[in-house]
Every structure is written in structure tokens, then in C-alpha cells.
N, C-alpha and C positions, 0 to 999 in steps of 0.2 A: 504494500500500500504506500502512496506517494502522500507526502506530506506537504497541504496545498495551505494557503496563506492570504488572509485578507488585502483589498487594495492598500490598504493603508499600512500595512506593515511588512513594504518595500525591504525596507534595511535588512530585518530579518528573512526576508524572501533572496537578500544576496546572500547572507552569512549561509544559509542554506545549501545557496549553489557550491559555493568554495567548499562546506563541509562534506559534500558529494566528491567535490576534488579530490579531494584530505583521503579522503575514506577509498577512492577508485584511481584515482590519477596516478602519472609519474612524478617523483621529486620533480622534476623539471617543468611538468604542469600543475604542479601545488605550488610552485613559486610565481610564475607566470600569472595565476587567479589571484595571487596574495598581492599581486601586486597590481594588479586590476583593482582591486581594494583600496590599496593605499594610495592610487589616485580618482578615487573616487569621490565625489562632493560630501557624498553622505557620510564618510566616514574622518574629517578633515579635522575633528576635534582633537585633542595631545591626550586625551586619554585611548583613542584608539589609534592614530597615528604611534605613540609607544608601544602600547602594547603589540602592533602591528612589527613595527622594527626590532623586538626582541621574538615575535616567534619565525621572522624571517631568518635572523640568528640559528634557530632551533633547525630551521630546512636545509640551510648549508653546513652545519655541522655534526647534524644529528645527534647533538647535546643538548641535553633539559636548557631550559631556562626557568621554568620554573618549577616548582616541589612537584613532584610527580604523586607523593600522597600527603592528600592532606592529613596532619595532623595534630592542630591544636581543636578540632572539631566547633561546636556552636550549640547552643540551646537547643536544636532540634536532633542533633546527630554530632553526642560526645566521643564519636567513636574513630577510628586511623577508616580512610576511604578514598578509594579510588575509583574516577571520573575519567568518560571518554566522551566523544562527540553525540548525541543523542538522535535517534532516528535513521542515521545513515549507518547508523554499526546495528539495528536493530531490528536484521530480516524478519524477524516474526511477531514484527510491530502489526497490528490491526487499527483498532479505533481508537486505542490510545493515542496516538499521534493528534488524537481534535483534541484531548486535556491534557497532554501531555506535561506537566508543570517545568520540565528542565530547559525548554527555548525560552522562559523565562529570564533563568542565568543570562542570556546573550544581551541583558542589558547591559553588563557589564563587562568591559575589554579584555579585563585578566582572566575572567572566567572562561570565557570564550576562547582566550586563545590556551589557558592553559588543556582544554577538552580538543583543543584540535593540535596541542603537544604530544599527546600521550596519546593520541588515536595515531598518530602519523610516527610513535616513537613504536608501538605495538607491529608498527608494518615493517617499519626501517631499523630498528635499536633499540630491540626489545629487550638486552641487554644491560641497559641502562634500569629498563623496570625490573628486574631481576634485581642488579645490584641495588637499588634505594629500598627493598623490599628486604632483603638481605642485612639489611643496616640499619633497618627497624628493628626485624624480628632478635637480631644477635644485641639488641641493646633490650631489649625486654627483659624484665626479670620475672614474670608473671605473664600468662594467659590476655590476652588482650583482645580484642571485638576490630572485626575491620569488615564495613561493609563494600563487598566487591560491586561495582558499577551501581555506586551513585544515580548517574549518569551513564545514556549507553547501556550496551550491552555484549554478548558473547558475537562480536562477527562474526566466525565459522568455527568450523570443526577445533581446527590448530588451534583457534585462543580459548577454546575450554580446556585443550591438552596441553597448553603454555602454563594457565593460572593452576589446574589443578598439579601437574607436577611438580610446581614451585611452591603452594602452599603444604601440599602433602607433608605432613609428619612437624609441623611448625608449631611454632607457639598461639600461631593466630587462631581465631575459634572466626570464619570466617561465613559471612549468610548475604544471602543477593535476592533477589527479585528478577528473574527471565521471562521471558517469551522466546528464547533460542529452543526450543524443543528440538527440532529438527538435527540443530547442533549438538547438543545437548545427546541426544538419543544415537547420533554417529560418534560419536567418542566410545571405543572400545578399551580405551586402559581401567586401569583399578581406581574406582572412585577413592577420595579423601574423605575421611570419617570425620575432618573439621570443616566440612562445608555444608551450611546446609539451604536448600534452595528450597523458594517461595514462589511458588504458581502464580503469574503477576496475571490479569486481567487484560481485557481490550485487544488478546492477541489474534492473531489470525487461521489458528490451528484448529484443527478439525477433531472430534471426539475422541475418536481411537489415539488418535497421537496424547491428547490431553491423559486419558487413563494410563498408556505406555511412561509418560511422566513422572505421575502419581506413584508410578509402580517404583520409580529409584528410590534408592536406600538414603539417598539422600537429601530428598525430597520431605518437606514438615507437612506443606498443603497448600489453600488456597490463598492470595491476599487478593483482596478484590474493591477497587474504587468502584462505590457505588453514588448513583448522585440521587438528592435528595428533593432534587427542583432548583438546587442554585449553587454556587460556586463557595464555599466556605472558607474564610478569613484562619490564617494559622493558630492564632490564638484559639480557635473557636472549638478544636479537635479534643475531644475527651469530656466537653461540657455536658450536662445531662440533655441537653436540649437537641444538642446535636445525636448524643449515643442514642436517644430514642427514635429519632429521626432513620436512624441509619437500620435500627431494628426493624421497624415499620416497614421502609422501603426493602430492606433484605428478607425478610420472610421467613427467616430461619436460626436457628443458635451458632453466634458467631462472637470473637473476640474483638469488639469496635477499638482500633488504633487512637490513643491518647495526640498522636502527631508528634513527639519530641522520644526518641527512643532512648531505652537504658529509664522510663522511668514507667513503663507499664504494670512488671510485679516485681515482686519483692526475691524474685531467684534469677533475673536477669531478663533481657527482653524477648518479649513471647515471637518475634521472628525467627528468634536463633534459636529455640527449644525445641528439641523433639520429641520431646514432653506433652508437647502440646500437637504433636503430629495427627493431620486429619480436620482440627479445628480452624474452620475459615478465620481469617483475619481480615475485616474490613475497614477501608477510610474512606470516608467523606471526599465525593473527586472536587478538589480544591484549587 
């Protein structure tokens, strides 16, 4: 499914095109589009003019320019996380794509460029995400929560056989949110017993493939953006007014997302538990 865009929101209708670049092109045509960019009207401000010339940086030397994981996290996601370009890494995107909340981020320039860093470092100098991943993990002294794509998703078969061989046997207790099924279900190595994946909604798969899902070892259950008639404010996730809302409109027993994780139970957050495997987890689509 193509990800189409109102008249009025041009800008992100080009950050779009180039992130198709990023994601399909040759270096030499992900430079070429970026720099279509940076003479572009629309983008002639210093905060995307910089941010534009540091990940120009990033194509010619195929070195970060910036943190490849985040780590001091935010109120909503205390947790180590890594972000890739959204929708164009996201084959088994559906209708998520109309509420998708992460073209959001492309209001701002380091966000932006750091997801088409790390998408274009994944194809070119994957390397690089190995070692910073590595230099996490061996500084840990303790078990740590790292949500795998943010942002984005599992592009093909190889980047579920990249992250899973690399987190395998690690300190990180690692949990994502996919619609790569398809990828997901051609990967024939030995899954990682610290990963554990969440059924994302809006995707575009068809039944049987959905059950085949379900059926990995790895797998907790559903998470499911339901909407309730309107767009919900961040703050507003976990309120009683909302969690009944979400009950009503879902029709069935399910675990309503508070929106700020690491604070939903009191044994850790109910995405990474496979404790709780089986029980739908729903948000408010926001």
C-alpha cells in the first residue's frame, strides 16, 4: 500500500519521495535526491539546511552522524530504541499508513534525518549498528528494555536475520511491534528467546499468514489501535474516559495501553511479557 498525502502537506509529500530513495536507490541516487532537497524552497530554513548537510556527511562516509540508539528515552518510552524510516521499510504496512503517528516526527530535521541515517546505514554499514549496539549492551550491568523499531520496520528477510543474530543471547530483553509477517515467517534461523513481538494492527496480511504469526514462540499477541471516533491527545491515554471508550469500541477483554510504557504494571511493561501472551493490547489510534 502506497502512502498518499494531502495537498497541503507538500513538504512531507517530498521527504517521502527521498525516503523511497533512502530505502531503494543507489548511494549515488540518495545523494542526488538529498540534494534536490537542499535546494529546495521548502526546505531553506538552518534547521533543515543543517540537519541536511550532516546527513549528506552520513552518505559519503557511511558514518553515523548521529546516535544510532536513542538513549536517554522521554516520558513516553524510558527505554534504549531504535528508529528507521517509516512506511518505506514497512512492506506489510496496510491502513496504518492513514494514522500512522511517526510522519509526525518529520516535523522535525534531526528526527528525520536521523531515520533516514540508520535506514541507509542498515543497507550500507550495518556494521556501524552492530558496533553502537555492542557498546550498549557491554556497558550494561543489568537487563535492560530496548524497543526494536520505534519507527519503521523489519524491511526483509536479512534485517530480521541481522537484528535477531545480534540481539541473540544479550542483555537486552528486547519487544517490537510488526506487520513484516511475511519476513518474519521466511526467516528460518533459531529465534531469540529475548524478543518478543507484538501483532501490530492496520496491516495488510491475510488470515492464515496472521495465525502462522501467532503460532511463533515469540510472539505475546495482538496490539491493536482502535479508534474511538477521534484522534486522542497523548496525555489522554490510560484516563478512564478514554479506557472505556476503547472497551466499548473493542468489544472484547483486552489490556487498554496507559501510552507512556514501563508504567502499565507493576512487573514490567505488559508489551514485553509473555505472561500476558494471547491478551490483546489496545491504544486509542492517536
Amino acid at each position: 500500500m502506497q502512502k498518499t498525502f494531502s495537498k497541503t502537506a507538500t513538504k512531507t509529500a517530498k521527504l517521502y519521495t527521498f525516503a523511497q530513495v533512502v530505502q531503494g536507490g543507489t548511494n549515488e541516487e540518495i545523494i542526488d535526491a538529498l540534494d534536490e532537497l537542499i535546494t529546495s524552497p521548502a526546505f531553506a530554513s538552518i534547521g533543515w539546511q543543517v540537519n541536511f548537510a550532516k546527513l549528506r556527511g552520513v552518505l559519503f562516509t557511511c558514518n553515523p552522524a548521529y546516535t544510532i540508539f536513542k538513549l536517554d528515552g522521554n516520558s513516553k518510552l524510558p527505554f534504549v530504541a531504535f528508529s528507521s524510516l517509516p512506511g518505506v521499510t514497512c512492506p506489510g504496512a496496510g491502513d496504518c499508513l492513514n494514522f500512522c503517528y511517526s510522519f509526525r516526527a518529520w516535523r522535525y530535521p534531526a528526527a528525520f534525518a536521523r531515520q533516514c541515517q540508520n535506514a541507509f546505514l542498515m543497507r550500507f554499514n550495518s556494521g556501524a549498528i552492530v558496533q553502537a549496539f555492542r557498546a550498549i549492551d557491554s556497558k550494561a550491568k543489568s537487563p535492560y528494555d530496548l524497543r526494536l523499531y520505534v519507527d519503521g520496520d523489519f524491511a526483509s528477510t536479512s534485517d530480521v536475520e541481522f537484528w535477531f543474530d545480534l540481539i541473540d543471547g544479550t542483555k537486552a530483553r528486547v519487544y517490537g511491534y510488526s506487520k513484516s509477517f511475511q519476513e518474519l515467517l521466511a526467516y528460518k534461523g533459531a529465534l531469540p528467546n529475548n524478543y518478543v513481538l507484538n501483532v501490530s494492527s492496520g496491516h495488510n496480511s491475510d488470515a492464515d499468514t496472521i495465525t502462522r504469526v501467532k503460532a511463533l514462540p515469540i510472539t505475546r499477541g495482538d496490539f491493536i489501535a482502535v479508534s474511538i471516533g477521534r484522534r486522542v491527545k497523548s496525555n489522554e491515554h490510560g484516563t478512564r474516559e478514554v479506557n472505556q471508550a476503547l472497551r466499548e469500541s473493542f468489544g472484547a477483554k483486552a489490556f487498554p495501553c496507559p501510552g507512556a510504557c514501563g508504567t502499565c504494571t507493576g512487573k514490567g511493561h505488559a508489551c514485553g511479557m509473555q505472561a500476558l501472551k494471547g491478551l490483546p493490547i489496545v491504544i486509542a489510534v492517536h
